[in-house]
N, C-alpha and C positions, 0 to 999 in steps of 0.2 A: 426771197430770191434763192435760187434753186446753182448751187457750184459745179459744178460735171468733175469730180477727183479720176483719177487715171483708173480704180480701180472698179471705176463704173458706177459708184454708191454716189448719189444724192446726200449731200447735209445741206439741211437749210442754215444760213446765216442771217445773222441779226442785223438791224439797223445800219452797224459801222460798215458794212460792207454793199451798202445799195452802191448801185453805178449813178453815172449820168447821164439822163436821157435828154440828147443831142441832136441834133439835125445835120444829116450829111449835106455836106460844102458843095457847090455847083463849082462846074468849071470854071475854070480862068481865060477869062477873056484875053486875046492879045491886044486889045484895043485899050484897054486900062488907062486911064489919064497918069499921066507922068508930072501934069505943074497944073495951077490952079489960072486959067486963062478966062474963066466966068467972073466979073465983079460984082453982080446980081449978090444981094442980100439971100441967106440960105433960110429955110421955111423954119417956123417953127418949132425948139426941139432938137435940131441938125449942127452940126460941128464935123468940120473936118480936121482930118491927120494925114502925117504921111508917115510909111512904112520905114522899115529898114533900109527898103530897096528902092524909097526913093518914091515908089508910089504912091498918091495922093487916093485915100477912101474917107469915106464919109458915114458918121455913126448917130443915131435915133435913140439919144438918152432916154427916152420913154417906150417907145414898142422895141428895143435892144436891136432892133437892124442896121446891119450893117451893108455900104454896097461901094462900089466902084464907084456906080454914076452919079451923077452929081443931084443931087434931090430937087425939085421946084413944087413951086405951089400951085401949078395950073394942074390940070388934070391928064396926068401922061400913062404910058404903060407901066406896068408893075417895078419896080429900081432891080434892077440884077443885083443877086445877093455877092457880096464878099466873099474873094476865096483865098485859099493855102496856098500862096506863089514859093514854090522851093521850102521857104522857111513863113511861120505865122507869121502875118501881121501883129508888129506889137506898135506901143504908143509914142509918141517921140518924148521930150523931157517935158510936153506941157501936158499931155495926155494923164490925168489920174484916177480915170473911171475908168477900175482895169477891168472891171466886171462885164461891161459889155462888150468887149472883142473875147470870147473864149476859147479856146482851146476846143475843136473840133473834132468828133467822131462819128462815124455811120451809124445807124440806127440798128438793132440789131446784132451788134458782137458784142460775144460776151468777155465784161472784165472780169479780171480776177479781182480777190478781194481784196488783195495787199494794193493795185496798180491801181489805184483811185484815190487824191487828195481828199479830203473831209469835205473841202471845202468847194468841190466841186459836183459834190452826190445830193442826191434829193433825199432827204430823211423823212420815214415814216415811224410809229410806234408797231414795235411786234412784241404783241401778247407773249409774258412768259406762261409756261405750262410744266416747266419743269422746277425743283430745287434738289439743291446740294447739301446735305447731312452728313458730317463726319468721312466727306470724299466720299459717298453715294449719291447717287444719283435716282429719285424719287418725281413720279407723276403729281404734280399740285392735286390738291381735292377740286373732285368736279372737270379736271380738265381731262380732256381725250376719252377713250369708250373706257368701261368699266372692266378693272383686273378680274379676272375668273380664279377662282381659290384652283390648287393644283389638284389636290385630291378633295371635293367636296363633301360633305355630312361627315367625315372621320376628323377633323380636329386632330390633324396631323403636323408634325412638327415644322414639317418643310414650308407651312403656308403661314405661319406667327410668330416669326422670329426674326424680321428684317431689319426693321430700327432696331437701335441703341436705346436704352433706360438707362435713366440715375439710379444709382446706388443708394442704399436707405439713408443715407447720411448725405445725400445730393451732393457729393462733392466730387465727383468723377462721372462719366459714361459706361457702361457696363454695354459689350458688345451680345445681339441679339441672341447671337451663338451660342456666346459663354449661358445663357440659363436651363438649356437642356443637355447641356453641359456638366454642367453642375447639378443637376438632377441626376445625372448616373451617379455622379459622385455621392450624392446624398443616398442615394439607394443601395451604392454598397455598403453603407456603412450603417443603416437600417439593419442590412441584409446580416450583417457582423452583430449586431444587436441582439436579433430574434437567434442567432444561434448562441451568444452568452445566456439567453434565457433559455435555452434548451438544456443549455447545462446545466444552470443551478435546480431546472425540474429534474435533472439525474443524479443530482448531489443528495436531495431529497429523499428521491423512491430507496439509493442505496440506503442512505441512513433509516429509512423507514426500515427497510430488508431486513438492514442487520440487527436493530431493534426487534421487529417481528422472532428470527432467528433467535435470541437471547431470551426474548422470554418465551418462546416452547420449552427452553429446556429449566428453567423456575422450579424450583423444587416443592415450591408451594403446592399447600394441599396433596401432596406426592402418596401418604398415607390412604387418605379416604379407598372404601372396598367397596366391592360386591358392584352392583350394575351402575350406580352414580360413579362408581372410581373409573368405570371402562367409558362411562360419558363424557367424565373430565380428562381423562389420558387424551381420550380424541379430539376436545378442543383444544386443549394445548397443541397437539399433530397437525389442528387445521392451521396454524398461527406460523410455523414452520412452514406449511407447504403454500399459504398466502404472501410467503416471505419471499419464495423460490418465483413467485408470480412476478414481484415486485423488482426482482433486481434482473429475471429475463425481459421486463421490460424498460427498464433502465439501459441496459446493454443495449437494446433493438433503439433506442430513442437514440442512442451513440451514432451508432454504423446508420442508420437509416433515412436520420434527422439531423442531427447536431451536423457532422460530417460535410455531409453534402452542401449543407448550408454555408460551412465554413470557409469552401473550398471550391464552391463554383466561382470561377472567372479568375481564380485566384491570380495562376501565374500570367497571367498579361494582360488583365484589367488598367492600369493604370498608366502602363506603356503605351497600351492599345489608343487611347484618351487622351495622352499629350501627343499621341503623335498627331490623332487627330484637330487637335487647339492649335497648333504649332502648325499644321499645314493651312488651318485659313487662317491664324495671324498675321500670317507667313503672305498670303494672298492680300490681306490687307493693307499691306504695310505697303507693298505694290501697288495698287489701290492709289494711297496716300500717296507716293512718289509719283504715278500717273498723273494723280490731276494736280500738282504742286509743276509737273510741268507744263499742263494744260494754263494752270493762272500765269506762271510766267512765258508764254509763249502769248498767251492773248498780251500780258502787257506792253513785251516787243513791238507786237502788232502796232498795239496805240502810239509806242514810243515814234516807231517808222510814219506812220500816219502823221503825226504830228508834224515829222519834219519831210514827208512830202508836201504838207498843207503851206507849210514857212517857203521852199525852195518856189511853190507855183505861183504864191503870192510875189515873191521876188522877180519869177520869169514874167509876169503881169505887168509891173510896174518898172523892170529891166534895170535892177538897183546894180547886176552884175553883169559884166562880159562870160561868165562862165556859169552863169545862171541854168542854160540849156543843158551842159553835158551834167550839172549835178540833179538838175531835175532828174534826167534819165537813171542817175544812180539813184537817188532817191527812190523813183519808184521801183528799182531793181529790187532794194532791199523792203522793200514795203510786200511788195510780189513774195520775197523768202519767204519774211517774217509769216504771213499770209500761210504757205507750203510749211509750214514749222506746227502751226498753230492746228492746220487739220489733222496733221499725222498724228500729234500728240493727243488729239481728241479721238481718233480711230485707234492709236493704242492703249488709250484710258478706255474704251469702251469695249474694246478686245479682253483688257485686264478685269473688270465689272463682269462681264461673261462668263468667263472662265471660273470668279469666284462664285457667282451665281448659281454655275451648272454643281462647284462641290459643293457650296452649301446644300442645294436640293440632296446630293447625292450622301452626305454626312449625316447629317438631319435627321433622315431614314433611315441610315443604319442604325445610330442612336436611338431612334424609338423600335425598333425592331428590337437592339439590345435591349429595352424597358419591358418591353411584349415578355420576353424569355424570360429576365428578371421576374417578373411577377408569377408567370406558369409555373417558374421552377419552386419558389416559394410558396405558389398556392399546394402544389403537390404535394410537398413534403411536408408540409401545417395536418393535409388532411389522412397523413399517413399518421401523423402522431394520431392525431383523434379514433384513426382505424385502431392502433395499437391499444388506444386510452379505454375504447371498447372491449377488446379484448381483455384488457386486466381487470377492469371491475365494470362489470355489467347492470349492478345496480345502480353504478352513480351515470347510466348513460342520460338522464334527464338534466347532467349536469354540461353535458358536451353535447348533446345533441343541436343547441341555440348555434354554437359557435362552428359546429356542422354545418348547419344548413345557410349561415353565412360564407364559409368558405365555397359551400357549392355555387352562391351567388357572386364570388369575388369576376368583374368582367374588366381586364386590361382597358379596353376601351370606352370605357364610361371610367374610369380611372384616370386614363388619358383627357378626355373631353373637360373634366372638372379641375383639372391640373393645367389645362392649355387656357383654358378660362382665365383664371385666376392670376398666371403667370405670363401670357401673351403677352410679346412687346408690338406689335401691327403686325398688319395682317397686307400691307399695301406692298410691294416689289417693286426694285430699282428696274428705271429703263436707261437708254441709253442717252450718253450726256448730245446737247448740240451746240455748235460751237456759237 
């Protein structure tokens, strides 16, 4: 059943709010019997009552018809149906089959979903297609057309990160968010890693330097002459000037590598990152309060329901004089609770949106930042090997391996084996219904 909300939106509602489908009441006779002047035994089936007002109608505990005229078992025209004189027909104090005099409606208006006793709606079963996970709102598998990834073949963040996981120790929920999240986190501190190691390969080349430096100047063999003493002066000179190699590239590893590496993202990495944690927690939590008043709103619903079902049951059987004006309340507040119950279901799904659009839109800057992260660290890895070139040419069969992997390093197949491995689903919240 299809609601018409003021703001023009269709929600379908569930079971508890079917109407009932009723037959509009024919007119009222003025000819209506007022006393019971036939002594004739009634047909099979047939019982009469009389009204409030005094008039005499006649009810068919088996086909539920009810009518003015007095029923016979010869074969007459159709019995004129029963109608609404001022106020319904109720039963007198022997009348206890309150089921078949009902409460009458035209065919075709639409109720609301609060302004209907239980006990008076036709129940069917409606397929769920939807569930709820940590206040998300999730399509069942199999149910409705199939989710399209956002960005297909890139094994982007925005499309695997929807559910919650347990934590290794299963004792909590770990929000989807939080794991690429936490992969920046873990990358700057990688990132901090490879530049301590850049340092202690400059602690080295120094100390190699100054060693080189120390023994050019050896005194050793300092005697030896003639053309062997000018061959040994010059090895000792190369020893010095391979020293002079060693600690210009020590310094170029500093400013060129160490540095950079130390110091990108430095000053507002980490601010940048809780602000971002902290605005969809922030959304969650919202989230959470939305649909905390969506379950208490549907239960109002029930509560009202319940006690329109008690007051019509009462108006049936006329246990009270004031029966009628609580009914009408009754269903007054069954009608709010009703209006309470969608609104808070269009601002839960308002608030779901809203987190939805920043997720996609954080998600992406985060792997964006990963993208950069890794270029800028590929770059400067293949500046040392440029450098590592230049100091010793000989030992290039030693770096050239670790070369021609850096020329291979590809953010996105780095990405793709990481989203793998660490995906929480890949399925996207829809919108809840009430």
């Amino acid at each position: 059943m299809n609601v018409l909300l003021s703001d023009k939106r269709n929600i379908i509602l569930p079971s508890v709010f079917l109407k009932q489908h009723v037959k509009k009441p024919a007119a009222v006779s003025s000819g209506a019997p007022t006393e019971e002047t036939d002594s004739r035994p009634l047909p099979p089936g047939w019982r009469s009552y009389t009204s409030p007002e005094g008039l005499r109608y006649y009810v068919n505990s088996c086909s539920k018809e009810t009518t003015w005229r007095r029923p016979s078992s010869s074969a007459e025209a159709p019995q004129r149906p029963l109608a609404r004189q001022n106020a319904s027909p109720y039963a007198n104090g022997q009348h206890t089959e309150a089921a078949d005099v009902a409460l009458r409606r035209p065919t075709g208006t639409k109720q609301h979903p609060g302004s209907v006793s239980p006990a008076k709606r036709q129940i069917r079963e409606v397929k769920e297609t939807k569930i709820t996970i940590n206040c998300v709102t999730f399509p069942l598998p199999g149910e409705g057309p199939e989710q399209q990834l956002l960005k297909p073949n890139e094994w982007s963040y925005c499309d695997y990160f929807w559910t919650d996981k347990k934590d290794p120790q299963g004792t909590a929920s770990v929000a989807g968010f939080e794991v690429p999240l936490q992969k920046q986190l873990k990358g700057k501190q990688m990132q901090k890693e490879m530049s301590e190691f850049i340092h202690e390969r400059i602690k080295i080349e120094e100390e190699y330097a100054k060693n080189l430096s120390k023994l050019s100047l050896s005194p050793l063999a300092a005697q030896e002459e003639g053309t062997l003493g000018e061959a040994w002066t010059q090895l000792k000179k190369s020893l010095h000037d391979e020293a002079e190699v060693h600690l210009k590239f020590s310094n170029k590893l500093h400013t060129e590598v160490e540095k950079p590496l130390l110091t990108f993202r430095a000053d507002h990495f980490k601010k940048d990152l809780k602000k971002y944690d902290h605005h969809i927690a922030d959304l969650r939590k919202q989230l959470a309060s939305r649909y905390a008043s969506v379950e208490k709103s549907r239960k109002a619903l029930a509560d009202r329901q319940k006690d329109l079902e008690v007051k019509t049951q009462q108006l049936e059987i006329k246990l009270s004089n004031k029966t009628e004006e609580d009914i009408k309340k009754a269903r007054r507040k069954s009608t709010q609770a009703g209006d309470d119950l969608m609104r808070c279901v269009d601002l839960y799904n308002q608030t779901q949106c809203k987190w939805f659009e920043e997720m996609v839109t954080t998600s992406m800057e985060l792997e964006k930042l990963e993208v950069e992260r890794i270029e800028w660290i590929q770059q400067h890895l293949r500046q040392y090997t440029t450098l590592r070139h230049e100091t010793d040419m000989f030992n290039q069969s030693m770096v050239e391996p670790v070369d021609q992997l850096l020329q291979n390093v590809d953010p996105a197949k780095d990405r793709e084996l990481w989203v793998k491995e660490n995906n929480t689903g890949d399925v996207r919240p829809v919108d809840m219904d009430i």
